[in-house]
Kinemage of the C-alpha trace (Angstrom):
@kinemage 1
@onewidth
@group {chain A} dominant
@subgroup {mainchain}
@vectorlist {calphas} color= white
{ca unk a 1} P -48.070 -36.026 197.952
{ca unk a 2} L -44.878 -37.812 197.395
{ca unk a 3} L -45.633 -39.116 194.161
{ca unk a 4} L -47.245 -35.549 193.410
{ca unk a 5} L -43.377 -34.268 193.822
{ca unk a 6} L -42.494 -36.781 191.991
{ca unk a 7} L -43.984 -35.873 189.169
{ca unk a 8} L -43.170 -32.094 189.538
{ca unk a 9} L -39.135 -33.555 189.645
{ca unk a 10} L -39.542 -35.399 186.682
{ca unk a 11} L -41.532 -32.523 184.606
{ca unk a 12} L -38.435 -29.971 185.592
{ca unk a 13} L -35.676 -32.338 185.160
{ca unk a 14} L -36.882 -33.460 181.646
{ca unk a 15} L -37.716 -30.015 180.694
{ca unk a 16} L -33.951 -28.784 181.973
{ca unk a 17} L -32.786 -31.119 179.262
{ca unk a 18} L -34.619 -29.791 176.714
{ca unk a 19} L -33.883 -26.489 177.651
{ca unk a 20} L -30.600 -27.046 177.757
{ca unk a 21} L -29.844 -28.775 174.251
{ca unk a 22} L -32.256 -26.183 172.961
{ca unk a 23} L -30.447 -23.545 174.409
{ca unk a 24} L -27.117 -24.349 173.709
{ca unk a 25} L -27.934 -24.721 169.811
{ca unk a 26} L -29.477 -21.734 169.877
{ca unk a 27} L -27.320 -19.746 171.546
{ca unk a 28} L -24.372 -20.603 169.534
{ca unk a 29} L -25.878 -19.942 166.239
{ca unk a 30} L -27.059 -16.309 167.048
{ca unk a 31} L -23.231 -16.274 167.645
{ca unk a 32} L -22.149 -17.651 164.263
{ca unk a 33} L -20.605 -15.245 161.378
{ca unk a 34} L -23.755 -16.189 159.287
{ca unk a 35} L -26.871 -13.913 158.843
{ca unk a 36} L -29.277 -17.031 158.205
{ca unk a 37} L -27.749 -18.693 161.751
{ca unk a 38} L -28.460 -15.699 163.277
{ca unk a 39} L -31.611 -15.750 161.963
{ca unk a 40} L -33.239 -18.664 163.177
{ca unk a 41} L -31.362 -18.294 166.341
{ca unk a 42} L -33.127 -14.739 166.809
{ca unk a 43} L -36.426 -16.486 165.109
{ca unk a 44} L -36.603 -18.876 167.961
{ca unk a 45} L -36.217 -17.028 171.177
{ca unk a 46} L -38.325 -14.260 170.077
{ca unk a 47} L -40.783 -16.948 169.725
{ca unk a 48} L -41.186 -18.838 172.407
{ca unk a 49} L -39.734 -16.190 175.180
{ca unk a 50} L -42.677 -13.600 173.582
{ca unk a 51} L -45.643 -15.764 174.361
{ca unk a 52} L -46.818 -16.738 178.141
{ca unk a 53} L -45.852 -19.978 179.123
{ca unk a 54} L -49.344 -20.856 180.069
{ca unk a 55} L -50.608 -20.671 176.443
{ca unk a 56} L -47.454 -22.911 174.949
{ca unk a 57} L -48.919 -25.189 177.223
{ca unk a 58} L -52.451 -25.374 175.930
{ca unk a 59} L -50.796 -24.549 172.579
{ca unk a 60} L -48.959 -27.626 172.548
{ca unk a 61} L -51.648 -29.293 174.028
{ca unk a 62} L -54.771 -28.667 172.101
{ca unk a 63} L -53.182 -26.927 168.441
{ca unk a 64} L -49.923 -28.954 168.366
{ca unk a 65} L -51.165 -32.242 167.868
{ca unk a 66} L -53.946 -30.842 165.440
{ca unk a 67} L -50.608 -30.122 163.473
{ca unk a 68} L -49.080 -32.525 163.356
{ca unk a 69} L -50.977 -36.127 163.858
{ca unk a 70} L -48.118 -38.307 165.029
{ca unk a 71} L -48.224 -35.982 168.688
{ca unk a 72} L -52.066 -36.875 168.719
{ca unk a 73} L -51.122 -39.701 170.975
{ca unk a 74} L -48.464 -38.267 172.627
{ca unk a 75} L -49.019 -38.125 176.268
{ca unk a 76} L -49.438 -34.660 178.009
{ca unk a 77} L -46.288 -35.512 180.370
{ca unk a 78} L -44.794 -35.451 177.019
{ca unk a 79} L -45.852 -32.016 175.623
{ca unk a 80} L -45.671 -30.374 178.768
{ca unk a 81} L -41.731 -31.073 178.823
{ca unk a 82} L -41.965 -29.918 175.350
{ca unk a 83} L -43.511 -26.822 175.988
{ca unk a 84} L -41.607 -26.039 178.976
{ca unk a 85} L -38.453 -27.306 177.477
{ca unk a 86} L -38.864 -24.979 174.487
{ca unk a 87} L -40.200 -22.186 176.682
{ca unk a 88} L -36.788 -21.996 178.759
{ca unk a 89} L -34.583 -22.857 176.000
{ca unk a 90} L -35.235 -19.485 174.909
{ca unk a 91} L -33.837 -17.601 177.528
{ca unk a 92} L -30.609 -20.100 177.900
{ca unk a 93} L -29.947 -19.425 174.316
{ca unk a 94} L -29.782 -15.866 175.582
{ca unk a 95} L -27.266 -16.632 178.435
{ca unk a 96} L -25.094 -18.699 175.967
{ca unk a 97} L -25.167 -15.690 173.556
{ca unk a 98} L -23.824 -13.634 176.350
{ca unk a 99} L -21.225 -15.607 177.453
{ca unk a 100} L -19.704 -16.330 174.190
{ca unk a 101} L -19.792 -12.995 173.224
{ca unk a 102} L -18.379 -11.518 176.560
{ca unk a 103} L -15.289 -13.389 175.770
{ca unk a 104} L -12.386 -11.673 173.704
{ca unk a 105} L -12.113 -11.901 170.185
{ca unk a 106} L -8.980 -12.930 170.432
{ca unk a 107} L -9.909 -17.008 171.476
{ca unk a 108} L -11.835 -17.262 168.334
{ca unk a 109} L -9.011 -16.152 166.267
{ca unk a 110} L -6.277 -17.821 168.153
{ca unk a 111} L -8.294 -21.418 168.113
{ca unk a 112} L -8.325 -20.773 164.415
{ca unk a 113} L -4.757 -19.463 164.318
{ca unk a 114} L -3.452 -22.610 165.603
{ca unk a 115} L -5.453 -24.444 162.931
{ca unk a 116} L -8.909 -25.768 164.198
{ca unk a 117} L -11.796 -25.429 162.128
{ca unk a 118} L -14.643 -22.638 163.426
{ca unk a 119} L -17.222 -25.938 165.479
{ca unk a 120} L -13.693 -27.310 166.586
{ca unk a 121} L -12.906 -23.805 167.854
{ca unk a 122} L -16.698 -23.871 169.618
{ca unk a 123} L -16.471 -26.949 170.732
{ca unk a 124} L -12.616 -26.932 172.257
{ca unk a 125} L -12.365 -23.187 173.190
{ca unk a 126} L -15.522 -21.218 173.105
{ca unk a 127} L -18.215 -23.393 174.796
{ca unk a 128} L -15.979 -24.898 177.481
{ca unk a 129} L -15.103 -21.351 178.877
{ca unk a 130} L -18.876 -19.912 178.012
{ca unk a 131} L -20.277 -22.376 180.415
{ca unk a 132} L -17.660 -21.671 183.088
{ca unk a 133} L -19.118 -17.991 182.426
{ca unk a 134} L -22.529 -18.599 182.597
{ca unk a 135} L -22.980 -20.878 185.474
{ca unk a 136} L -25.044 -18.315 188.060
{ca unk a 137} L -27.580 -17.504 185.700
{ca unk a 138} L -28.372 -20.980 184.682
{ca unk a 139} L -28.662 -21.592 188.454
{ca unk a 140} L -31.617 -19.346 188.421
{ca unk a 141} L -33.167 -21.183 185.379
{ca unk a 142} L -32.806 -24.571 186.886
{ca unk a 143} L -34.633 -23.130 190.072
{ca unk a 144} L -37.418 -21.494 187.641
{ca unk a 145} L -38.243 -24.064 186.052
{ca unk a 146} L -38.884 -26.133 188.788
{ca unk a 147} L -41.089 -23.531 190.036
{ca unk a 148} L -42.895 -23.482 186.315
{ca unk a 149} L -43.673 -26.801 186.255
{ca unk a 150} L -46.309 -25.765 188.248
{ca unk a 151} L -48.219 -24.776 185.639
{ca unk a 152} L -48.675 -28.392 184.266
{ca unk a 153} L -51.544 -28.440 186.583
{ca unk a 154} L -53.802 -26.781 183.243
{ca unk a 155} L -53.322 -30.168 181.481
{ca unk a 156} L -54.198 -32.607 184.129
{ca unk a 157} L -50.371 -33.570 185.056
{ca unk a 158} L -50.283 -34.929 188.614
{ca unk a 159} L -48.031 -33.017 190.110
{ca unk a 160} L -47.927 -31.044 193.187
{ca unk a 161} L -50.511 -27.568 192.490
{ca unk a 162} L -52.676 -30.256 191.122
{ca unk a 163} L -52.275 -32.460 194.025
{ca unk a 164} L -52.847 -29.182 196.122
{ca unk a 165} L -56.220 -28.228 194.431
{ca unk a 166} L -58.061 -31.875 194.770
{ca unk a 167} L -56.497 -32.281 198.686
{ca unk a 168} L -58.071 -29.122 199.471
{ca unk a 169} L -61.004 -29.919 197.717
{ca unk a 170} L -61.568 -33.133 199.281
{ca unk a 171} L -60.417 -32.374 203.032
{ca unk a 172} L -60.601 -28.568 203.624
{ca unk a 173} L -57.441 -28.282 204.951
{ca unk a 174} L -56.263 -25.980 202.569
{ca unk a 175} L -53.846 -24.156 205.119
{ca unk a 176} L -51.556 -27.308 206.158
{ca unk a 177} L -51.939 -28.660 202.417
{ca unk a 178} L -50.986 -25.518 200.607
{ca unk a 179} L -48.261 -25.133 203.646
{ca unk a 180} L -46.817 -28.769 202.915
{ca unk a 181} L -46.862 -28.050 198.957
{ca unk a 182} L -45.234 -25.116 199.591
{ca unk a 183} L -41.759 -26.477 201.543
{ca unk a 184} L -41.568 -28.900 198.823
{ca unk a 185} L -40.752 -26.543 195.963
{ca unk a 186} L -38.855 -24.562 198.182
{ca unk a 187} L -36.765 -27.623 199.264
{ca unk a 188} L -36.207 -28.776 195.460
{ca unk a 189} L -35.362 -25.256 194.361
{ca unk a 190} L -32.818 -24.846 197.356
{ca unk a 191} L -31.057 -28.247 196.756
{ca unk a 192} L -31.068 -27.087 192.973
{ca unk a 193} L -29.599 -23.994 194.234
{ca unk a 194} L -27.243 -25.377 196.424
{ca unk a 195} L -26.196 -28.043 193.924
{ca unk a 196} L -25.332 -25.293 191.017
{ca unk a 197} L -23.264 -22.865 193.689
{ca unk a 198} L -21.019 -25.980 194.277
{ca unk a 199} L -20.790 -26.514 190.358
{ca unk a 200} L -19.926 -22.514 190.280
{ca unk a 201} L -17.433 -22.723 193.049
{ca unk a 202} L -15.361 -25.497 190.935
{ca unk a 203} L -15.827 -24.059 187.698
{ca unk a 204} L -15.423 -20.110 188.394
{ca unk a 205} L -12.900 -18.546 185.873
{ca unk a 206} L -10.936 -15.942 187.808
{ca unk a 207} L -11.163 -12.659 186.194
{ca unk a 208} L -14.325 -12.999 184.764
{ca unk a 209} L -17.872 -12.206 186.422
{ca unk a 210} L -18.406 -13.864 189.611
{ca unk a 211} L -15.034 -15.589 189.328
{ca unk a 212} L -12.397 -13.580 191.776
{ca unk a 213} L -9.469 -12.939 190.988
């Protein structure tokens, strides 16, 4: 069962990567004062937020590689984080929308009043306070997707609901299995939890949503 979590761990915590690159880039160019930035940035997320997760998975398992031959022996850990990565990078991209564009108008023009170019006024003044913004939603996307890496189960990844199916299969002691399977994602998505509300606490902007005053 241990190794079974460990799997489930290293399926989230690769996919959160993803996710968050993704996201980031994403986000920021559906913020960008160009139509064709937009664009893809809108492309994107509509994509892969308007499609069940369950069939990217199969999608990138069984069409992807089809595609595109260098993935045909790519192992499934690997397209699963992929296809999770991708999945969730859709609705970051959202949350980094939203927090860049809750912010005045006036940083934009004041980080390219004092001279910075527009990515030095993303990366310096924008994104740095964005984040700070954004913090309490992306602690419910680092919980979720610990909880969707459940579904890597369909393509024979060995990680805890697969664990949970062949214990109970081979014992019939479904109860204290699906009991013990259970705690564990509630135990990773707690310390997740608990781990991004002491991130919030040092990062909270006062004045600004969940921030004080």
């Amino acid at each position: 069962m241990l190794s079974a979590w460990g799997w489930t761990l290293s399926v989230a915590a690769c996919s959160w990567i993803v996710a968050l690159a993704f996201g980031v880039v994403i986000g920021t160019l559906r913020t960008l004062p160009s139509r064709f930035a937009v664009g893809v940035g809108s492309v994107w997320v509509e994509l892969f937020r308007n499609i069940p997760l369950l069939v990217q998975i199969f999608l990138w398992y069984h069409v992807v590689p089809a595609l595109v031959p260098p993935l045909r022996s790519a192992p499934s850990f690997l397209l699963v984080v992929f296809a999770l990565g991708f999945f969730t990078s859709a609705r970051i991209a959202e949350q980094v929308r939203a927090g860049i564009q809750s912010l005045p108008s006036g940083q934009r023009m004041a980080g390219l009043a004092i001279g910075l170019s527009l990515p030095q006024t993303y990366r310096h003044v924008i994104l740095p306070m964005a984040f700070r913004i954004i913090v309490p939603p992306l602690t419910s996307e680092a919980m979720n997707i610990i909880k969707n890496s459940s579904v890597a189960f369909a393509v024979s990844i060995s990680e805890l609901t697969l664990f949970a199916l062949q214990a109970q299969e081979e014992t019939a002691r479904g109860i204290e299995i699906y009991l013990a399977v259970t705690t564990l994602y509630m135990v990773s998505a707690f310390a997740v939890n608990r781990v991004m509300a002491l991130i919030e606490r040092r990062v909270r902007v006062p004045g600004f949503a969940g921030g004080g005053r």
